[in-house]
C-alpha positions in Angstrom: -2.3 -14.7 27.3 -5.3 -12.1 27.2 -5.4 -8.6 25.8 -6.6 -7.2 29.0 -4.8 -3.5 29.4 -1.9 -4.1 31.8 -1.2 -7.6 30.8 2.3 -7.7 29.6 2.8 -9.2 26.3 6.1 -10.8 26.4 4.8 -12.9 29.7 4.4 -15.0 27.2 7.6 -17.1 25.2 6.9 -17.4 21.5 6.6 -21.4 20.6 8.2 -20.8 17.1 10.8 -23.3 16.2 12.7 -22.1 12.9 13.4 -25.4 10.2 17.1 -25.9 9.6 16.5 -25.4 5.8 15.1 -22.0 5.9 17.5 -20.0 4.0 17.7 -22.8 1.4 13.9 -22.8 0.7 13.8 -19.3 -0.1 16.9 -18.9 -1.7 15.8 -21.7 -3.9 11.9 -19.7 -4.3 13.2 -16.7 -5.3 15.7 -17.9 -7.6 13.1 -20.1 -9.9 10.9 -16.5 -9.7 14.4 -14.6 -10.9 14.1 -17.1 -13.6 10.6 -15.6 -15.5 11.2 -11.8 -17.4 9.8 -8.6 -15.1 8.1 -7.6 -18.0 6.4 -4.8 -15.8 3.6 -2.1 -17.6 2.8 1.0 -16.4 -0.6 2.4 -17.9 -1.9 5.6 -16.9 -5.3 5.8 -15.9 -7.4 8.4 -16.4 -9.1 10.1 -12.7 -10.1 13.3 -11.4 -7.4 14.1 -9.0 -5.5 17.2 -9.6 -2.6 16.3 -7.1 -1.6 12.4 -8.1 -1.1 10.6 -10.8 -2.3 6.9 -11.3 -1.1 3.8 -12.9 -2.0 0.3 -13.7 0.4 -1.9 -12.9 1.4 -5.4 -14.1 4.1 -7.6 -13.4 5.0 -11.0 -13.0 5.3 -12.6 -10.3 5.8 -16.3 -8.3 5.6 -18.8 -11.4 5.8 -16.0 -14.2 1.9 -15.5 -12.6 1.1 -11.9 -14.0 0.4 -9.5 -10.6 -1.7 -6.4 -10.4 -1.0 -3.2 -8.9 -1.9 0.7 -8.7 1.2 3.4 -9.1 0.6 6.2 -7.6 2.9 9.2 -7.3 3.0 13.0 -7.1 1.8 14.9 -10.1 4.0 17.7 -9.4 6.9 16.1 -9.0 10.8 15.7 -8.9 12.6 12.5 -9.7 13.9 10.3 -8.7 11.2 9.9 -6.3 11.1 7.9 -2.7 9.0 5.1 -3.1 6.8 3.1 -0.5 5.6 -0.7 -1.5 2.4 -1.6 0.8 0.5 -5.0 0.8 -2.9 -4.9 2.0 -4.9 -6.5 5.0 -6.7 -10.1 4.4 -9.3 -10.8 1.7 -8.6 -7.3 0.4 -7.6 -6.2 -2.8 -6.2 -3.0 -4.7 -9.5 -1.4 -4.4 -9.9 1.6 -6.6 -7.8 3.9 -7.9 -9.0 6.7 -5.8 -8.3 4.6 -2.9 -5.3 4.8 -0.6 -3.6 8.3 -1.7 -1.6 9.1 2.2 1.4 8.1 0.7 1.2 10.3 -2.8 -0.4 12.7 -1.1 2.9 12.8 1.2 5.3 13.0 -1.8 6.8 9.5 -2.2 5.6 6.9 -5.2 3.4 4.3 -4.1 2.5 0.7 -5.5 -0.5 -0.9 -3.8 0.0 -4.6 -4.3 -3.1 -6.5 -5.5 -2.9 -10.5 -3.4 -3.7 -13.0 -5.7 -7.0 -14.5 -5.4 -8.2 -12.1 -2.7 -9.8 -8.8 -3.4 -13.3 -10.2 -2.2 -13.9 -8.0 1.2 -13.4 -4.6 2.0 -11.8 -3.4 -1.5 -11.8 -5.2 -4.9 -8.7 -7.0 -6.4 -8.5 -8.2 -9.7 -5.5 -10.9 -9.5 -6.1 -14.6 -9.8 -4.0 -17.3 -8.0 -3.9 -19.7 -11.0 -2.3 -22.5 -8.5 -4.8 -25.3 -7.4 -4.9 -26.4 -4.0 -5.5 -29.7 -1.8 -8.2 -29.0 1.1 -8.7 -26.4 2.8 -10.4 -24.4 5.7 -12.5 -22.1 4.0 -10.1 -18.5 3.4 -6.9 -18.5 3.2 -4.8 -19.4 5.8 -4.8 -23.4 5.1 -4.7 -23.3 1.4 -2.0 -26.0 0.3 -1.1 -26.3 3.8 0.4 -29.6 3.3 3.5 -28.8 2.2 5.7 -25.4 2.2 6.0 -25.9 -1.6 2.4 -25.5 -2.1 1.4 -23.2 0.6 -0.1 -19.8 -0.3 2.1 -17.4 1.1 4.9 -19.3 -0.4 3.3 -18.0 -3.8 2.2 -14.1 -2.2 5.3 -13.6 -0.2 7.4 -14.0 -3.8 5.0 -11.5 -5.7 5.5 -9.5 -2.9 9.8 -9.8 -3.2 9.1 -9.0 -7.0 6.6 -6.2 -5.9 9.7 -4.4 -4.5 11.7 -5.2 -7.7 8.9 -3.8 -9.9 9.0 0.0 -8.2 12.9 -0.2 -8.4 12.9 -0.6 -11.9 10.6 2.0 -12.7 12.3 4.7 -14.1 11.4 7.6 -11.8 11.6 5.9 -8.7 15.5 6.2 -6.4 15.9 2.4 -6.2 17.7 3.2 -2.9 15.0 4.9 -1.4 12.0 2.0 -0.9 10.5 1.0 2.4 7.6 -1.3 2.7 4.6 -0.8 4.5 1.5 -2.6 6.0 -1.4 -3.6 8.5 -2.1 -7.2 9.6 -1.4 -9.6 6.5 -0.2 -6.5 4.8 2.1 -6.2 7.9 2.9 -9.8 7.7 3.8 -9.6 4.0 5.7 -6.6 4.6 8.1 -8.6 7.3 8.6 -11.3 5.1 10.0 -8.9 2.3 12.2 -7.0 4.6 14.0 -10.8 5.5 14.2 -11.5 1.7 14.9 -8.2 0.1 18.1 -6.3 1.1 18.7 -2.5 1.1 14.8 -1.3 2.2 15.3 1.8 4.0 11.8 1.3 5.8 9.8 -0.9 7.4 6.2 0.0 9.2 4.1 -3.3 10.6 0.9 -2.4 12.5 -0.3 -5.7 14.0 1.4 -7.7 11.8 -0.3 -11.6 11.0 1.8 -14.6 10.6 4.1 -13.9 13.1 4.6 -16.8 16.1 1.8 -18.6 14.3 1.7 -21.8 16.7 1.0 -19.4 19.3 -1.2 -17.7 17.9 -3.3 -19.9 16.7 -4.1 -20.6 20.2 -4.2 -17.9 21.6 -6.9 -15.7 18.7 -9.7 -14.8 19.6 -11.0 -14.1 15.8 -10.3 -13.5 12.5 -7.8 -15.9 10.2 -5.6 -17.8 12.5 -9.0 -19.2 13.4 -9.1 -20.8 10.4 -6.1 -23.1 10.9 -7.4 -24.0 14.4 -10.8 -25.2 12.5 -9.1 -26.9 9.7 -7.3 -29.0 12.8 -10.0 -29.9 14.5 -10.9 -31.5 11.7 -7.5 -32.8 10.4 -7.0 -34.2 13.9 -3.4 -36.0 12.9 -1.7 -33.3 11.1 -0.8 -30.8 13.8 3.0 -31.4 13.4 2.7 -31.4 9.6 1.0 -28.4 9.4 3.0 -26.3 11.8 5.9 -27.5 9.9 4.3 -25.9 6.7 3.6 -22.8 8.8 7.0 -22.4 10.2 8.9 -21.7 6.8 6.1 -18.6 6.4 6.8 -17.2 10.0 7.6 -13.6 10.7 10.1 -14.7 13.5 12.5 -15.9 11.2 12.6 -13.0 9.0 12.5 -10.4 12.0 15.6 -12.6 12.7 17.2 -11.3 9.1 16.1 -7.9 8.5 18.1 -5.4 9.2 15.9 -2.2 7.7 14.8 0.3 10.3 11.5 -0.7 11.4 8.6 0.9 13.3 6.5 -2.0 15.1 2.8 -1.5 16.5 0.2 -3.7 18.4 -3.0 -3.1 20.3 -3.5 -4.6 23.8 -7.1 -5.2 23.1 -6.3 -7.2 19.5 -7.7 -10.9 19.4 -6.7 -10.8 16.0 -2.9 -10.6 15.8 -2.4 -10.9 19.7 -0.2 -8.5 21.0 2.6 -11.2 22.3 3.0 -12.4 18.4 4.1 -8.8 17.4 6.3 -8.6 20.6 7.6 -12.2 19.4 8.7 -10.6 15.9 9.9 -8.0 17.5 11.8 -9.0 20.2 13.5 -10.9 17.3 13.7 -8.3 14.6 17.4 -7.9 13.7 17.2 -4.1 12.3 17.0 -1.1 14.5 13.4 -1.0 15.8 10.7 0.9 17.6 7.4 -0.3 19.0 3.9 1.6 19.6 2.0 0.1 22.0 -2.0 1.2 22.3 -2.7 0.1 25.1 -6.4 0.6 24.7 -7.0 -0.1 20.9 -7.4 -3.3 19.3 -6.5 -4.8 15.6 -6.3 -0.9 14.5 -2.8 -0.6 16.1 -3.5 2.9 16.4 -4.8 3.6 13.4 -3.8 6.8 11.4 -2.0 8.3 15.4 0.2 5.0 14.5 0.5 6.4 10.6 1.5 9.5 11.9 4.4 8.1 13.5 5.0 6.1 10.6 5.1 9.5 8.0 7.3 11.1 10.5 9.7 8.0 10.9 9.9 7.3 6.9 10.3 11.2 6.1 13.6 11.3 7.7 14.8 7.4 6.4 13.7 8.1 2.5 14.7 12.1 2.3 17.3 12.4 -0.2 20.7 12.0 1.1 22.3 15.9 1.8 
């Protein structure tokens, strides 16, 4: 599989093999994180803007861990409001909280997750992952790799479930009105939620990562699936054990339960998320579903001509029922 333009991205079968147990392991996940109090705080923070209104946001998530987030919504505004829930790309945090206003600025509430222990490129975060770890590829991607229990995204795909249970319970948000949102791991995150969480109105995934994540870590040509091909080349006897981790965190198999409208997108020229790994997700997605395919761009997906889509789609999923 290349990115060249013209190359056609399902030419390619996906090499995901779901574990038996699935359902069970997350059932069993989200069930011990139902098991520790919300206990979410809104504080408003003071900013210049004349049009939004911001506010810091605390929850707790996986392990009663206590999750950071920004609020924003509509200063002008009638309730109950839409809401969108997005999850940033990897290594990136909340940033600031004049950061990321599309969504306000479009009329619905939107929480910006903060990933635990990330927030140290691009924007700033400001959530720890309290969780030790055995070792580990430098990043992410291989952090407590050696079992699904003490993986990562086990921990980041439950405050991401609780993300969505945090903006339902706020007071001025439609609970029946919430999509989910985001670009690479943010898009990966957000596919994950939409096979745990039922009743999302909306899903948008630009490149999405972690989806048909045996192929694609062969298949990269940079960024963080990189990392799990360097932390085997090193581990030389753990292949199947790690791709067993890997496979309970796999966007395939919750394509496979959503059932959310979703809006896909991938770039022909991405070496990051290749293009067959979205098509992989796709092609399994359960939910009605659209794809944009930039045949020309790379990880962007499109970019904001892909958002634009995405605006358009969500206006008519979230508008209040006539």
């Amino acid at each position: 599989m290349t990115a060249d333009p013209g190359v056609e991205p399902r030419a390619r079968s996906g090499s995901y093999e779901e574990p038996g147990d699935f359902d069970d392991f997350w059932r069993t996940t989200l069930d011990e994180a139902a098991g520790h109090p919300l206990d979410l705080a809104l504080t408003p923070v003071a900013t210049p803007l004349r049009t939004v209104e911001v506010f810091d946001v605390s929850y707790r998530g996986f392990g009663g861990h206590p999750i950071r987030a920004w609020l924003r919504v509509p200063r002008h505004r009638e309730e109950p409001l839409p809401a969108v829930v997005q999850y940033h790309g990897y290594a990136s945090g909340r940033g600031h909280p004049l950061d990321d206003l599309l969504w306000p600025s479009a009329g619905y509430a939107h929480l910006l997750m903060d990933t635990r222990g990330q927030g140290g490129a691009y924007a700033g975060g400001v959530t720890p992952d309290p969780v030790g770890a055995g070792p580990a590829y430098p990043g992410f991607m291989t952090r407590g790799i050696a079992a699904p229990e003490t993986y990562f995204y086990r921990r980041v795909f439950t405050d991401a479930v609780r993300a969505v249970q945090a903006v339902r319970s706020a007071g001025m948000i439609d609970p029946a009105r919430v999509g989910v949102v985001g670009a690479s791991q943010g898009g990966g995150i957000a596919l994950a939620v939409a096979g745990l969480v039922p009743g999302l109105r909306a899903v948008h995934l630009q490149a999405p990562l972690l989806c048909d994540i045996p192929g694609a870590v062969r298949t990269a040509t940079d960024g963080p699936y990189q990392e799990i091909a360097g932390y085997l080349a090193t581990h030389r006897s753990e292949p199947r054990r790690t791709l067993a981790t890997l496979a309970y965190f796999d966007g395939i198999a919750f394509a496979r339960r959503a059932v959310a409208p979703a809006w896909f997108s991938t770039g022909l020229l991405d070496g990051v998320c290749p293009p067959s790994t979205a098509f992989a997700a796709f092609d399994a997605y359960g939910g009605p579903k659209e794809i944009a395919v930039w045949e020309y761009n790379g990880h962007e997906a499109g970019g904001p001509a892909d958002l634009e889509i995405a605006l358009a789609a969500f206006s008519a999923r979230l508008s209040p029922p006539a």
